[in-house]
NUSE-54679 format. One record per residue (C-alpha): residue in one letter; x, y, z. Coordinates in steps of 0.5 Angstrom, whole numbers, padded with zeros to 4 digits, always signed. Example, Ala and Ser with C-alpha at 12.3 -4.5 7.8 and 13.67 -1.06 7.14 Angstrom:
2
A+0025-0009+0016
S+0027-0002+0014
! end
This chain:
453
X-0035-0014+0049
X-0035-0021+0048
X-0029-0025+0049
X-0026-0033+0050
X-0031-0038+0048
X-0029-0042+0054
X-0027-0037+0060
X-0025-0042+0065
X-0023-0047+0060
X-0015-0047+0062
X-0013-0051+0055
X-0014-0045+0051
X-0013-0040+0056
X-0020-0038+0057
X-0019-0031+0061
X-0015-0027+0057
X-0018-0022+0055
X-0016-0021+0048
X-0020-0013+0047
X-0014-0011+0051
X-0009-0015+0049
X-0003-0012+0045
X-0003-0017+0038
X-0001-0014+0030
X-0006-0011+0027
X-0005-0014+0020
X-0008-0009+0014
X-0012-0006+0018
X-0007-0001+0021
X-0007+0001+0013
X-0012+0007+0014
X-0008+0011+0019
X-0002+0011+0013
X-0007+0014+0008
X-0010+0018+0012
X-0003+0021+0014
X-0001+0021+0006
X-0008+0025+0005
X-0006+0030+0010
X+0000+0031+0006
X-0003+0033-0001
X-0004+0026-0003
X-0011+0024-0006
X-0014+0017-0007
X-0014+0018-0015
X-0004+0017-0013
X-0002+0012-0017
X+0004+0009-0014
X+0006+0002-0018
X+0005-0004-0014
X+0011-0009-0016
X+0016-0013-0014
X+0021-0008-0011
X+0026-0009-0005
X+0026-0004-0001
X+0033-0005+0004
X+0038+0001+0001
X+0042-0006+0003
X+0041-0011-0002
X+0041-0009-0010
X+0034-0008-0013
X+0035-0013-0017
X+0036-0018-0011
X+0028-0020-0008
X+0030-0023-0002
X+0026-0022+0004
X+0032-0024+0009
X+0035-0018+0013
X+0037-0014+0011
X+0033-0014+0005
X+0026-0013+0005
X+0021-0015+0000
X+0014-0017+0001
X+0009-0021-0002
X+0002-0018-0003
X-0003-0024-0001
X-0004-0027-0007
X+0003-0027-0009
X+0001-0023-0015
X+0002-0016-0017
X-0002-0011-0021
X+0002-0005-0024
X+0000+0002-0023
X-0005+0003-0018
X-0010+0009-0015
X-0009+0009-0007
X-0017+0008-0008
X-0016+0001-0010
X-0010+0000-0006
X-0013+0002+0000
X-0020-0002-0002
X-0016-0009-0004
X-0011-0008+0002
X-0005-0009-0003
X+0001-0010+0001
X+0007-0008-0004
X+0002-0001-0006
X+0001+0001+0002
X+0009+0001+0004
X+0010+0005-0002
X+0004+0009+0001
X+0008+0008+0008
X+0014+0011+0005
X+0011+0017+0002
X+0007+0019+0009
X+0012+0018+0013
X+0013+0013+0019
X+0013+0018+0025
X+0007+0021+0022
X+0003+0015+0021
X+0005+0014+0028
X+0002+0021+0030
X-0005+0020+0026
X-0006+0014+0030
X-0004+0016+0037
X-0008+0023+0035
X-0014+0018+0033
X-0014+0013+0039
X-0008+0008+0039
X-0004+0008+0045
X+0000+0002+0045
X+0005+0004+0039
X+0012+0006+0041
X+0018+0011+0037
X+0019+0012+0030
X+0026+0008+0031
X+0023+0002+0033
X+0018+0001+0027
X+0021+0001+0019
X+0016+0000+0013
X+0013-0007+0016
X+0008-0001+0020
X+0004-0001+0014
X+0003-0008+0014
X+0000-0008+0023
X+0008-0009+0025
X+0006-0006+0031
X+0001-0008+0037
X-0005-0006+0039
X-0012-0007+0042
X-0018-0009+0039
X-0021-0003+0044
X-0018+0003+0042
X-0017+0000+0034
X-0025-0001+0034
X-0026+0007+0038
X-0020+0009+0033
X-0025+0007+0026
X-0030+0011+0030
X-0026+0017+0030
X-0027+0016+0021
X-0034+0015+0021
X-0035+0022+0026
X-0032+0026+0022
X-0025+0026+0025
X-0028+0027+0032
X-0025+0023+0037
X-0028+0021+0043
X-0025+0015+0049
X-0029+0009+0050
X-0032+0007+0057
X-0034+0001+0059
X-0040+0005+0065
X-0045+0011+0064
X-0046+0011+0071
X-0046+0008+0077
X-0053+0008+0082
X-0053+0007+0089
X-0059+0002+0091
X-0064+0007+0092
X-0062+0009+0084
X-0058+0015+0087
X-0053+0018+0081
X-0046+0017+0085
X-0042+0018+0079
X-0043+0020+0071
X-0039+0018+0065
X-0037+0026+0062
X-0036+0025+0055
X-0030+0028+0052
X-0029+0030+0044
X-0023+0032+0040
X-0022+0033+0033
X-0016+0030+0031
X-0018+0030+0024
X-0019+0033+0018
X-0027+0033+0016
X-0025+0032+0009
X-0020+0027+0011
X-0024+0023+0015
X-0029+0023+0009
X-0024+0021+0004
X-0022+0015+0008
X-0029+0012+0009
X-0030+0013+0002
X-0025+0009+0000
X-0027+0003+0005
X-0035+0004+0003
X-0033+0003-0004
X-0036-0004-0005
X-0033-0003-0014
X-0026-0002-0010
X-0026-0008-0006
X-0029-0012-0011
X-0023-0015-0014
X-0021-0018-0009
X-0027-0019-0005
X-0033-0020-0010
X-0039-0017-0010
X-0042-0020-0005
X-0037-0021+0000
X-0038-0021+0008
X-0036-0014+0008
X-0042-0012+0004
X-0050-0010+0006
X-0054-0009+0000
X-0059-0004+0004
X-0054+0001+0008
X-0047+0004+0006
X-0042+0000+0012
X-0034+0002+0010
X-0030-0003+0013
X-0022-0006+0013
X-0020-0013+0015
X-0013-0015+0018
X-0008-0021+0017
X-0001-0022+0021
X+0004-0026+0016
X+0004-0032+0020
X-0004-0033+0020
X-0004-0031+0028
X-0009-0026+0028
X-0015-0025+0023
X-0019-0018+0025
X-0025-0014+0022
X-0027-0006+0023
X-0032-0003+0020
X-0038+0003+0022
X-0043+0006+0020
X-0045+0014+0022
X-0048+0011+0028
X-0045+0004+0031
X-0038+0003+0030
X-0036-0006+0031
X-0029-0009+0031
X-0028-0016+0031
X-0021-0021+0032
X-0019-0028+0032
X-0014-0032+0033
X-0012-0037+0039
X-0011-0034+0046
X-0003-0037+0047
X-0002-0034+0039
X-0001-0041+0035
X-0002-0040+0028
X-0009-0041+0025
X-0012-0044+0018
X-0008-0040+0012
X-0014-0036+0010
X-0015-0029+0010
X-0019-0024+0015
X-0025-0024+0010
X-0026-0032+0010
X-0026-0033+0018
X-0029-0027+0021
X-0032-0023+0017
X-0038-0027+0017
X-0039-0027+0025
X-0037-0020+0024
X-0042-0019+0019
X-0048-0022+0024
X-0046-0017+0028
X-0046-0012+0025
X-0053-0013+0022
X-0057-0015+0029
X-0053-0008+0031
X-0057-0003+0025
X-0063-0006+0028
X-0061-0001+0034
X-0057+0004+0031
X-0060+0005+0023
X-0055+0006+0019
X-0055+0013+0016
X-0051+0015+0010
X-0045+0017+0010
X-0043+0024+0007
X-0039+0024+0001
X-0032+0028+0000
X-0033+0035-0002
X-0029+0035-0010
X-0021+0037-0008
X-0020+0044-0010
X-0016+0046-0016
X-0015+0038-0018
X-0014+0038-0026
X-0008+0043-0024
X-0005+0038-0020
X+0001+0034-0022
X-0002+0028-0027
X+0001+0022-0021
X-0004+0026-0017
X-0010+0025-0021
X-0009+0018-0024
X-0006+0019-0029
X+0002+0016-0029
X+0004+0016-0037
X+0002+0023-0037
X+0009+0025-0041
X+0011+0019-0046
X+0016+0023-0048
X+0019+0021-0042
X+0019+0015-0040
X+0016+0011-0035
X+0017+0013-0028
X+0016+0011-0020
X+0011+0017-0017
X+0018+0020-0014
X+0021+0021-0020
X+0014+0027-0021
X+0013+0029-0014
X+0018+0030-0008
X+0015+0026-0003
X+0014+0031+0003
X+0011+0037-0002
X+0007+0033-0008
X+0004+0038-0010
X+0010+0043-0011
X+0012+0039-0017
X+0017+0035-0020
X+0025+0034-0016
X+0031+0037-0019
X+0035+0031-0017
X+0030+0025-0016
X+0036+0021-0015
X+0037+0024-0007
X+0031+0020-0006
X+0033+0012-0002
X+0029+0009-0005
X+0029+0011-0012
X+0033+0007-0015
X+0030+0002-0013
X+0022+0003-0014
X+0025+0006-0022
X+0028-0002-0022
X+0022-0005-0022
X+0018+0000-0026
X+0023-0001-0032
X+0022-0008-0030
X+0016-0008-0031
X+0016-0003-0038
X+0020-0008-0041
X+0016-0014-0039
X+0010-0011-0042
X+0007-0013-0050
X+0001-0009-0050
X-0001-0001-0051
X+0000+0003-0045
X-0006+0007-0043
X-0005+0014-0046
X-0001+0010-0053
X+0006+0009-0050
X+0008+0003-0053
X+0014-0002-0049
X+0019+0001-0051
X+0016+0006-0055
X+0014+0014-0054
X+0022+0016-0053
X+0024+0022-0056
X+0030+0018-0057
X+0034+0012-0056
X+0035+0010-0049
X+0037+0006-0044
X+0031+0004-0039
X+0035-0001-0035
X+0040-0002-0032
X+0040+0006-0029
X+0046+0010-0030
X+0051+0009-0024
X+0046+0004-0020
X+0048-0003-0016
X+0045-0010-0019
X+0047-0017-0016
X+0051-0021-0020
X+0047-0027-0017
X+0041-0025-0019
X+0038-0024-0027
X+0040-0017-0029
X+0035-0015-0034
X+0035-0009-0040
X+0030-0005-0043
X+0030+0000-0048
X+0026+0006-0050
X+0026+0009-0057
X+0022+0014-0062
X+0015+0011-0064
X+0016+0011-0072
X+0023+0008-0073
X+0024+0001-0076
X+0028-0002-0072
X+0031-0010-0074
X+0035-0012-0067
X+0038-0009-0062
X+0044-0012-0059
X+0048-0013-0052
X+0055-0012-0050
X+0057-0012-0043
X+0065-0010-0043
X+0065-0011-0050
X+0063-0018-0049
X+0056-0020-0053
X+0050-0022-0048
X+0046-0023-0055
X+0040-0019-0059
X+0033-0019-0060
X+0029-0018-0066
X+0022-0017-0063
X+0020-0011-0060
X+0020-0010-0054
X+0027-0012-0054
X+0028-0014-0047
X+0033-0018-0046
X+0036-0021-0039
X+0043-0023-0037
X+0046-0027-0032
X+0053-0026-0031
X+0060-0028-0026
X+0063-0020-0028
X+0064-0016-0021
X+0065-0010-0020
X+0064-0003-0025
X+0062-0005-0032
X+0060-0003-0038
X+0053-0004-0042
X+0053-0002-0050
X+0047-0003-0054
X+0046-0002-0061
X+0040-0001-0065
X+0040-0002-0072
X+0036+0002-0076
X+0034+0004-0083
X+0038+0010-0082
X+0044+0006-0078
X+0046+0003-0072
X+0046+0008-0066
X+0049+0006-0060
X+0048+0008-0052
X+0052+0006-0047
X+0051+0005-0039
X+0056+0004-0033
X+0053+0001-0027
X+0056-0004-0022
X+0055-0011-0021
X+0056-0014-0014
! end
């Protein structure tokens, strides 16, 4: 345990002792919300869409403020990268895909997997909202590092100490550390989570090949940490034998450079780490036994979101109920909160695109028939932000324009495929969106009602 570069140095409050001080964890609290999402059905293969959204049910989905009460994060690099599996989620540490992921677990949930595997300092559920994902709780360096233990033994957890034995000066046992472990996870679980922060092709991405987090002679999973505000940058990473967490940052919690926990230390942790196998060799971890009956399972589950092109593109809540994924598709995805707004993003995002989907949906195409994407039927937009729309139609049906009217007022047309079009418009309260495609065969004409605020 190694602490303050300077323990008597009062200008940097050289004697906290920050292994047990209550600090954010950043990213590095995702792998108890993954695990909690596996425990509920999920695999590492579910596809979630990692894409602008706004999450508050108080601000429109086409509103991406993150001033309360709305909430919109950012992923690091501000970019977005479409449908993603929670394997690569979880490895790139992509901040939209993991509050998805948080939705889906659940937050009281989350919070039992990390206090069953060691994190004691968490309060209720209704202290936290969807930020938990992103370390909006505290926590100590102590029982987060002896937390990711409990992953690399298999899901059996043990208490850390700090003293084996006491002797007297005559070499006499006074006292002896009794050790005590517990399962609180799943084998299969705890194997799936290392799999996925040992996978260095998952992480490459956003990492590189040959980043810190990387040992070419030995299987090492890992995860790193940033708070928001660049107070704290932290690394936890083990092996079968040896489990080794870092932290960094100022003692009196002032802001550090702006570079995320890899850059500043993840290569002291890696030295670390690498001196530590020296002493307790890295065995190889063992691998995830294949999930049972997998290729039966829903297609979101197995990697697979444009597995019915017929159907339009869709928000894994339109496929699955989000507390039973495996029992197949909701009679009414509408009851969910957040649907609404994780469909805006989609057909947002479907509408915006101008290549070929995977599976041959083409933006727009694959529809059995003409079809309003967006705005959804009955949905709330902002009147102070862009209200976009997206079409879907029957591949092999030429059509030369579509046009726009919003209460029988022209917003323009298109004459290109996709035919996305976006307006901007000082029209409050219930509204009308009537699209016309002209055909070969004829104008065919779908209507939408929504409301503006």
């Amino acid at each position: 345990m190694v602490g303050s570069k300077g323990y008597f140095d009062e200008t940097i409050d050289g004697k906290v002792n920050v292994t047990l001080a209550h600090r954010q964890p950043g990213s590095s609290f995702k792998p108890f919300v993954y695990a909690t999402a596996f425990k509920k059905g999920y695999t590492p293969e579910t596809i979630v869409f990692d894409l602008k959204t706004q999450f508050s049910s108080l601000c429109p989905p086409n509103n991406f403020s993150d001033e309360p009460p709305c909430y919109s994060p950012e992923n690091f690099d501000s970019t977005f990268k479409g449908p993603i599996t929670f394997r690569n989620a979880l490895a790139q540490s992509v901040n939209v895909a993991s509050v998805k992921v948080l939705y889906l677990a659940g937050i009281t949930d989350s919070l039992h997997t990390a206090k069953d595997m060691g994190i004691t300092t968490l309060e209720g559920a209704d202290r936290y909202g969807l930020t938990l994902v992103l370390g909006g709780g505290e926590v100590t360096l102590l029982e987060l590092t002896n937390a990711y233990g409990g992953f690399a033994n298999d899901g059996v957890a043990t208490p850390p100490t700090g003293i084996l034995r006491v002797e007297d000066n005559t070499g006499k046992v006074l006292e002896s550390y009794a050790g005590h472990s517990e399962r609180v996870l799943d084998a299969q679980i705890a194997r799936q989570i290392t799999d996925i922060l040992s996978d260095n092709v998952a992480r490459t991405p956003e990492f590189g090949a040959a980043s810190p987090l990387y040992f070419p002679d030995a299987e090492v999973a890992a995860k790193t940490g940033t708070t928001n505000d660049f107070r704290d940058v932290w690394i936890v990473g083990y092996t079968p034998s040896v489990s080794v967490g870092a932290w960094a940052g100022n003692n009196d919690n002032s802001a550090m450079v702006r570079k995320i926990a890899a850059f500043i230390i993840a290569p002291m942790w890696h030295d670390v780490f690498a001196y530590a196998m020296q002493k307790y060799p890295a065995l190889p971890f063992t691998p995830p036994a294949p999930i049972p009956d997998f290729e039966s399972l829903p297609p979101v589950l197995t990697g697979n979101w444009n597995s019915n092109p017929a159907e339009g593109v869709h928000s894994i809540l339109y496929w699955i109920s989000k507390d039973n994924p495996r029992g197949g598709k909701p009679a009414n995805p509408w009851s969910d909160p957040q649907f609404a707004n994780w469909e805006y993003s989609i057909a947002l995002w479907a509408g915006q695109q101008t290549s070929s989907f995977p599976g041959g949906l083409i933006p727009g195409g694959g529809s059995s028939d003409f079809t309003v994407l967006m705005p959804l039927p009955n949905i709330t937009l902002s009147g102070g932000a862009a209200i976009p729309v997206a079409v879907a139609y029957p591949n092999g049906v030429p059509i030369s324009r579509v046009s726009y009217f919003l209460n029988e007022q022209s917003l323009g047309s298109k004459d290109q495929p996709p035919f996305y079009h976006s307006f901007n418009t000082t029209v409050r309260g219930p509204a009308v969106l009537r699209v016309v495609f002209d055909t070969s065969g004829g104008p065919v004409e779908r209507t939408v009602p929504f409301t503006i605020q």
